[in-house]
N, C-alpha and C positions, 0 to 999 in steps of 0.2 A: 591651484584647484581648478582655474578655470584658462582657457587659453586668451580671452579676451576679456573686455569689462563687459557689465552686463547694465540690460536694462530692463526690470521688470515691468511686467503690464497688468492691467486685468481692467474688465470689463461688466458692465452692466448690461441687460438684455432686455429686452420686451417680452422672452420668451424663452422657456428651456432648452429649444434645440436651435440648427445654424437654418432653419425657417425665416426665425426671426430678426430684429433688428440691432444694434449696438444703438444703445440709448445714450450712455457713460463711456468713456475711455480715460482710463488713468496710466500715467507712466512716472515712475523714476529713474535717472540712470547714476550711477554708481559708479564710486571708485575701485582701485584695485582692494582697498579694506570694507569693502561694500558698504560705505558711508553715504548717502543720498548727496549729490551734487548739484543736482537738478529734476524738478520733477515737470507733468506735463498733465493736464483735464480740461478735458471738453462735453460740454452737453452734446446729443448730437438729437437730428430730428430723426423722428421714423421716416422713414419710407413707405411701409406698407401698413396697412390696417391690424396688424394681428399684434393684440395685445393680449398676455396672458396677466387672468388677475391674482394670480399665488405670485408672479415675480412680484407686480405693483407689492404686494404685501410684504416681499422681501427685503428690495432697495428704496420700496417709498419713493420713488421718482415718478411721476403722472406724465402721462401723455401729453397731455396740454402745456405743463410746464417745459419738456422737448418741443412739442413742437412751436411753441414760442421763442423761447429763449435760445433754442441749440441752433448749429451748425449742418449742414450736409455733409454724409457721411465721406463724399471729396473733399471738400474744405479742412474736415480731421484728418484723414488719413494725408492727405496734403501736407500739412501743420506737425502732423505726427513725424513726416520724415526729415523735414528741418530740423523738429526737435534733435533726432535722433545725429542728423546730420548726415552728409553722404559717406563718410569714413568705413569703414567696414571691425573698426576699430572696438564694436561691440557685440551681444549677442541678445536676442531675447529668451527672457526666463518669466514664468508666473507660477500661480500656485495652482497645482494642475496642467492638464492637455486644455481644456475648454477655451480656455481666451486665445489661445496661438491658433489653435483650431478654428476658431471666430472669425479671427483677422484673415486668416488665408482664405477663408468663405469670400469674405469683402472682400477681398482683391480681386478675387474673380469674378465676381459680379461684377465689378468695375473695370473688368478685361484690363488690368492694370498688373506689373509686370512687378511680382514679391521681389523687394530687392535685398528684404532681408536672408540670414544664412538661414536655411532648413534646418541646422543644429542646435538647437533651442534646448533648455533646463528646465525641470519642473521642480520646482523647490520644495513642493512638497512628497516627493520620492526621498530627494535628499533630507531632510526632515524625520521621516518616518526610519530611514536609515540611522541617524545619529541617537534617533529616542530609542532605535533597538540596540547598539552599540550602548550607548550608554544607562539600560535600563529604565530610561523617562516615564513613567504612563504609556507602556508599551501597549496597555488594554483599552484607552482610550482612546475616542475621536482623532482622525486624523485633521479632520476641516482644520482650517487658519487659524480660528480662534482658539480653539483649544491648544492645538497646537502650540500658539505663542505665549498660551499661559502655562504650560508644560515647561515650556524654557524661561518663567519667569519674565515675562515680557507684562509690563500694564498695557490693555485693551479695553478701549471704549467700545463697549458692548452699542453702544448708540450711534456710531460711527459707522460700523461693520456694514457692508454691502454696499457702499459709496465707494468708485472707484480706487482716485487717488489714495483712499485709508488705506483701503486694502493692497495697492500697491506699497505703500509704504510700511505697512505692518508685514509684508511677505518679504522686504528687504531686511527687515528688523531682523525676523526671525530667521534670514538665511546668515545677516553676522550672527546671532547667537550660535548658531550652529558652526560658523567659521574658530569661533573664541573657545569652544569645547573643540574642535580640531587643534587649535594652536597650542592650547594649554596641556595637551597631551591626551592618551591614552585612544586615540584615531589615527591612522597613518592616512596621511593626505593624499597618497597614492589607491586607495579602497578604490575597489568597483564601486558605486553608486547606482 
């Protein structure tokens, strides 16, 4: 399905758009049965002043508490690539364009050279794909959560918008989606 292993990401913000700061980074990476092997969270500090207050209400993470406790966002992204390691052996996937889109913001700002591949997965295309193949709640929500209760997945609704959850609930539900390919009635070969 995929030509390398993957490693989902997703991110918290301070703010809707790539303005704003990465507060949270979360990462898991995977095996070839998309099983979590390894995962990866960092608080990170802001940077800049612009805090929007609908995210605060979203992820519950406070300013104060980043900028206490967290990281500069070199120090993560730094951290981040050890995790990942220099191999090329992986790829990044999230749920959605927005977090890969985030990341590549940061790098540039930090005139620092993506050493990741450009070919990146959004698990939630693929997702929306397998609920319409397989008639899932084809009328409902695409977001994470629904989604992964569409595929019978339990979800701590109290979790959701905490990086690592949701990295690891977006890996959940990309094996679900892997286990209805394997089991039949999907050709693994589909455009997606």
């Amino acid at each position: 399905m995929f030509n390398k292993q993957l490693i989902v990401i997703d991110i918290e913000t301070s703010g809707p758009n790539l303005d704003y700061d990465i507060i949270q980074f979360g990462a898991v990476k995977l095996d070839k049965d998309f099983n979590i092997i390894e995962i990866f969270e960092r608080l990170v500090k802001p940077t800049t002043d612009l805090w929007d207050e609908h995210s605060f209400k979203v992820h519950n993470i406070s300013k104060e508490k980043c900028t206490n406790e967290g990281i500069s966002i070199e120090d993560c992204v730094s951290q981040f690539e050890r995790f990942v390691g220099m191999t090329r052996n992986f790829s990044l996937s999230s749920w959605g364009i927005f977090d890969i889109n985030f990341l590549t913001t940061v790098y540039k700002r930090l005139n620092r050279k993506f050493i990741f591949s450009y070919r990146t997965y959004d698990i939630s295309s693929i997702a929306r794909f397998i609920r319409w193949t397989k008639n899932i709640n084809i009328h409902k929500s695409i977001g994470l959560e629904d989604s992964a209760k569409s595929f019978g997945l339990d979800v701590d609704s109290n979790c959701t918008h905490n990086a690592l959850y949701d990295a690891e609930l977006t890996a959940r539900t990309l094996r679900a989606c892997y286990s209805l390919i394997k089991d039949g009635g999907i050709n693994e070969n589909s455009q997606v």
